[in-house]
C-alpha positions in Angstrom: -34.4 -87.1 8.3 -36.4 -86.6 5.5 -37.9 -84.7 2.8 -38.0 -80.6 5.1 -40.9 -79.1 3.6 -40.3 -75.7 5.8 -36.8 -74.3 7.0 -37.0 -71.2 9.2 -33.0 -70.4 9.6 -31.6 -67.3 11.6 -34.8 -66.4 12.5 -34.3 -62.9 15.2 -37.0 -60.2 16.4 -37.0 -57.7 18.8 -39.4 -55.7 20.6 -38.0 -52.7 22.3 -35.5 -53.9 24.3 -36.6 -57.9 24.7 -35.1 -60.5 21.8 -38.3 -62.2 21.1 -36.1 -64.8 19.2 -32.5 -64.9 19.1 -31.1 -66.8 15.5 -33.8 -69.9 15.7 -33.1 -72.6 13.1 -35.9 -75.2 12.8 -36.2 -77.8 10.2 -40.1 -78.9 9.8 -39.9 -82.7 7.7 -42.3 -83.4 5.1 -45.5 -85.9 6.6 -44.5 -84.7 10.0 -46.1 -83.8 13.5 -43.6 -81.4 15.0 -44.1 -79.7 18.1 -42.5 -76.5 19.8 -42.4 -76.5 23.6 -41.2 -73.6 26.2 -42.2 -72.0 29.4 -44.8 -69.2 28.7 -43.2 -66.1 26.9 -39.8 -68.7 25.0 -40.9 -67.5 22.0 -42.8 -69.8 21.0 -45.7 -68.0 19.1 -43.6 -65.2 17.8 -42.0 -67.8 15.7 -45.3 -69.1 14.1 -45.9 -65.1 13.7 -42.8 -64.9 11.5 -43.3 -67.9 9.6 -46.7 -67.0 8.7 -45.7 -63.6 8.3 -47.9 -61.9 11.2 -44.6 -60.3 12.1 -41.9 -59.2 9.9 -38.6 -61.1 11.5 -35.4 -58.5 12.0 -33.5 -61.3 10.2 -33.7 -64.9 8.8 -35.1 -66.7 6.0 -38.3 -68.7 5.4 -38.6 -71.7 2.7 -41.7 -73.9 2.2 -40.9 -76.3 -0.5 -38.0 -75.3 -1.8 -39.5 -71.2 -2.5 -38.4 -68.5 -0.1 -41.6 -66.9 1.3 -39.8 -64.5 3.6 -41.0 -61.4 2.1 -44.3 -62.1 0.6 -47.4 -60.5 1.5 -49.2 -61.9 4.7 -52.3 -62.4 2.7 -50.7 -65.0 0.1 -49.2 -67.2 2.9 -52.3 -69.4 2.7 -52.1 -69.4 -1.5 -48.9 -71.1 -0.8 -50.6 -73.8 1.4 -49.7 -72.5 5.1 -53.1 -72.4 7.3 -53.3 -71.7 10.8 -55.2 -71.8 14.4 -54.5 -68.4 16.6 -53.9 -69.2 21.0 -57.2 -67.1 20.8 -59.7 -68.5 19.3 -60.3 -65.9 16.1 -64.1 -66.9 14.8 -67.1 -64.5 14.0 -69.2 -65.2 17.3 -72.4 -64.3 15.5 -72.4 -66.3 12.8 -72.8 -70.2 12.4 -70.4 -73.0 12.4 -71.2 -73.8 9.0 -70.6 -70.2 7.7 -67.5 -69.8 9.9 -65.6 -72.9 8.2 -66.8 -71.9 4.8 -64.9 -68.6 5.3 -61.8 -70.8 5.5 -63.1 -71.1 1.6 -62.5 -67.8 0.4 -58.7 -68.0 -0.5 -59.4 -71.1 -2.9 -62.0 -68.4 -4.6 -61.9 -68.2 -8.2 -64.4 -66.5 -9.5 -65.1 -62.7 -9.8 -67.3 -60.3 -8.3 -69.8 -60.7 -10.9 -70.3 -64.2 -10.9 -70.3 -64.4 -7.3 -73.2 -61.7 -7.0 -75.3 -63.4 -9.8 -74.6 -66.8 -8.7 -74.2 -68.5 -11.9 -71.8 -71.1 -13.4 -68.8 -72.0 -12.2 -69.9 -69.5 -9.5 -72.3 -72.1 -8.4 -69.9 -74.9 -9.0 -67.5 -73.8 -6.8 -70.2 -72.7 -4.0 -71.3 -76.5 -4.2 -67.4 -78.0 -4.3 -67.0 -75.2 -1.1 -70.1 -76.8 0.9 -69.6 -80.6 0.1 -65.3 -80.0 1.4 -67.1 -78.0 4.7 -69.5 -81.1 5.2 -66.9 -83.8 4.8 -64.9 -81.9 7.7 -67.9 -81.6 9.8 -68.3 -85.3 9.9 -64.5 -86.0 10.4 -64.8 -83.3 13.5 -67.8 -84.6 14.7 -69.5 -81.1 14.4 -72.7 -82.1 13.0 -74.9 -81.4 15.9 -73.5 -77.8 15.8 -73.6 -77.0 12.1 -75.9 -74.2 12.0 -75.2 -73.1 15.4 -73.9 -69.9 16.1 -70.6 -69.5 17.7 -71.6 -67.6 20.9 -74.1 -70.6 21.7 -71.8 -73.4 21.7 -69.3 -74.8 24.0 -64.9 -73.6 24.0 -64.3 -76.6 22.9 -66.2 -77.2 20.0 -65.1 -73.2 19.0 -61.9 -74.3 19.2 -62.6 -77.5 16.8 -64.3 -75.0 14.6 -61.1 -73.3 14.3 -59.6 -76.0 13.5 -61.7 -76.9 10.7 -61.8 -74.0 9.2 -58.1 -74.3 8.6 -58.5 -77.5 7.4 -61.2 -76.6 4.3 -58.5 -74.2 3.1 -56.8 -77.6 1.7 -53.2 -76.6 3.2 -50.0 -78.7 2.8 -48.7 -77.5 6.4 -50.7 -76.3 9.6 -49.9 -73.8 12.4 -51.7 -74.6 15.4 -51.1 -72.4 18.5 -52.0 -74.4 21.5 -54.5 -76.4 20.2 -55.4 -78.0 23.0 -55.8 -75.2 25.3 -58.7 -74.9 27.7 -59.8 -78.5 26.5 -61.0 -81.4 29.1 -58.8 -84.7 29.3 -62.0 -86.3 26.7 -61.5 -83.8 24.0 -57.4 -83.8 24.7 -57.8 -87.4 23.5 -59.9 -86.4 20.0 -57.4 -84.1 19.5 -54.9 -86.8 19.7 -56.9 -89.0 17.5 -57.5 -86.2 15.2 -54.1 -84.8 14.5 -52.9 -88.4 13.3 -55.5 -88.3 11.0 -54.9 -84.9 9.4 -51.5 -86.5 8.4 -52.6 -90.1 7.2 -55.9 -88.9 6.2 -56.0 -85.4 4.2 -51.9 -85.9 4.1 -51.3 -82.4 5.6 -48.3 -81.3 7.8 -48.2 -79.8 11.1 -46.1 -77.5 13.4 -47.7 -76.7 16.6 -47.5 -75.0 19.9 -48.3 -77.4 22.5 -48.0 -77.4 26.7 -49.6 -81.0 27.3 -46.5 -83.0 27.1 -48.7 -86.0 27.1 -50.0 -85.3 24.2 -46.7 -84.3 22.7 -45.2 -87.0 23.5 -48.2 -89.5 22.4 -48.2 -88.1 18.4 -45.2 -86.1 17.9 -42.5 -87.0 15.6 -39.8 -84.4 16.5 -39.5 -81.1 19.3 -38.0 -78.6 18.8 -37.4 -76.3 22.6 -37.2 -72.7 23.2 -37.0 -70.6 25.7 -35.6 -66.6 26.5 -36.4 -66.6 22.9 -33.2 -69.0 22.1 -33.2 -72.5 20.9 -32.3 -75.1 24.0 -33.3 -78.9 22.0 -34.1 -80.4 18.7 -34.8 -83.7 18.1 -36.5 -86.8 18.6 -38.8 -86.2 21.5 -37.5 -88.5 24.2 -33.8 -86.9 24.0 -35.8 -83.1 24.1 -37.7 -83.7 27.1 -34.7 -85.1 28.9 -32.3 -82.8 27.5 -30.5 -81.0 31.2 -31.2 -77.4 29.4 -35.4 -78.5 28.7 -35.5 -79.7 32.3 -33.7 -77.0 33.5 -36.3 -74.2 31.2 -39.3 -76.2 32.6 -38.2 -77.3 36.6 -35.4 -74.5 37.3 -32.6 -75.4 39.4 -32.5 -77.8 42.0 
C-alpha cells in the first residue's frame, strides 16, 4: 500500500439506541479511487458525515495528511482540502450553473468585505482567477450548453454533474462523493466512469465514494472497503471484497 492520505480509526456513533458505526477503521491511499459499499442503512454515509465533520463521532480519530482534523470546525474541513457531493443533490435551484459552481469559490476567498463590495484590485483578480477555474471545469464536464441555466430548468443529471463541479473548483486534495451516480442512465453512468479517472490523472485529486453500481465499482476502483449494521465486513482489493462470504452474505442473505 501506499502513501494513506486519510486514516479514519475507531470510528463509533450512536443514535438513540442504533450503532450507526461500530469501531470502523479505513485507510484512504494517496492518488486513490476508493469506494465504500453496503446494503442501504450499513453506515455508509454516516461515515463520510464524521469525516467531514457533519456529525461529531462518539469516538475515533480523523487524519488527512498526517494532521488530526477530528475536532476542528466543520466550516474549515474544505481549508484543509476535503470537498464533497451530498446523496441529495444540495444546489440553489434558482440560480444558474455558472453561479452555483462559482459558490464552490468562496472558501479560496481572500479578500475582505471591502474589496469585494468595491470590486477593485486583487478583488478583481481573484473574481477573474474564480471564473477562468469555473470555465475550465465546465468544458471538462461538458456543461457548456447549461452554463447560465438555472438549476430548476435543467435535467437530474446534469444537477448532479453540477454538484460535482462545484466540488471540484474548490481545488481539493480528496473528494467525498455520496452516490454519485445515483438516479443517472447507463450513458451518463459511463461519463461518470470516464470522469472520475480523470479527476485523479488529470486535476490529481483523491476520492472516497459511496457507490451501489458495482459495475462501476468494480470498472475504476482501486480498493473497497464493506460495511454493513454499521460494522466493517471487507477491505481490500476489490475482487477479494465482492467475493468475500460476509459481502455476499450482506448483499444476497442466506441461501
Amino acid at each position: 500500500m501506499g502513501e494513506t492520505l486519510l486514516k479514519a480509526e475507531g470510528m463509533s456513533i450512536r443514535f438513540g439506541g442504533v450503532n450507526a458505526l461500530q469501531d470502523v477503521n479505513i485507510d484512504v491511499e494517496k492518488g486513490s479511487i476508493h469506494a465504500l459499499i453496503g446494503p442501504n442503512g450499513a453506515g455508509k454515509t454516516t461515515l463520510l458525515n464524521c469525516i467531514s465533520r457533519v456529525y461529531k463521532a462518539d469516538t475515533g480519530k480523523v487524519t488527512f495528511q498526517g494532521r488530526d482534523i477530528t475536532h476542528i470546525k466543520p466550516y474549515k474541513v474544505v481549508n484543509e482540502g476535503i470537498a464533497r457531493t451530498f446523496q441529495n443533490i444540495e444546489l440553489f435551484a434558482n440560480v444558474t450553473v455558472m453561479d452555483n459552481m462559482l459558490l464552490g469559490c468562496h472558501s479560496r476567498r481572500k479578500t475582505g468585505f471591502f474589496q469585494d463590495a468595491f470590486f477593485w484590485g486583487k478583488a478583481r483578480e481573484q473574481e477573474l482567477k474564480f471564473r477562468t477555474k469555473v470555465e475550465e471545469v465546465i468544458d471538462f464536464l461538458d456543461l457548456q450548453a447549461y452554463r447560465m441555466e438555472r438549476i430548476n430548468n435543467v435535467p437530474y443529471g446534469v444537477q448532479k454533474n453540477v454538484e460535482l463541479g462545484r466540488a471540484l473548483v474548490m481545488e481539493p486534495t480528496l473528494l467525498l462523493l455520496d452516490e454519485p451516480s445515483s438516479g443517472l442512465n447507463v450513458e451518463e453512468t459511463q461519463d461518470l466512469a470516464f470522469w472520475l479517472e480523470d479527476i485523479r490523472a488529470d486535476f490529481g485529486i483523491t476520492i472516497l465514494l459511496i457507490e451501489h453500481d458495482m459495475r462501476l465499482v468494480m470498472d475504476v476502483c482501486d480498493r473497497i472497503t464493506a460495511l454493513n449494521y454499521g460494522k466493517l465486513l471487507a477491505d481490500g482489493k476489490p475482487k477479494d471484497v465482492v467475493s468475500h462470504p460476509d459481502v455476499v452474505k450482506a448483499y444476497l442473505g442466506e441461501e
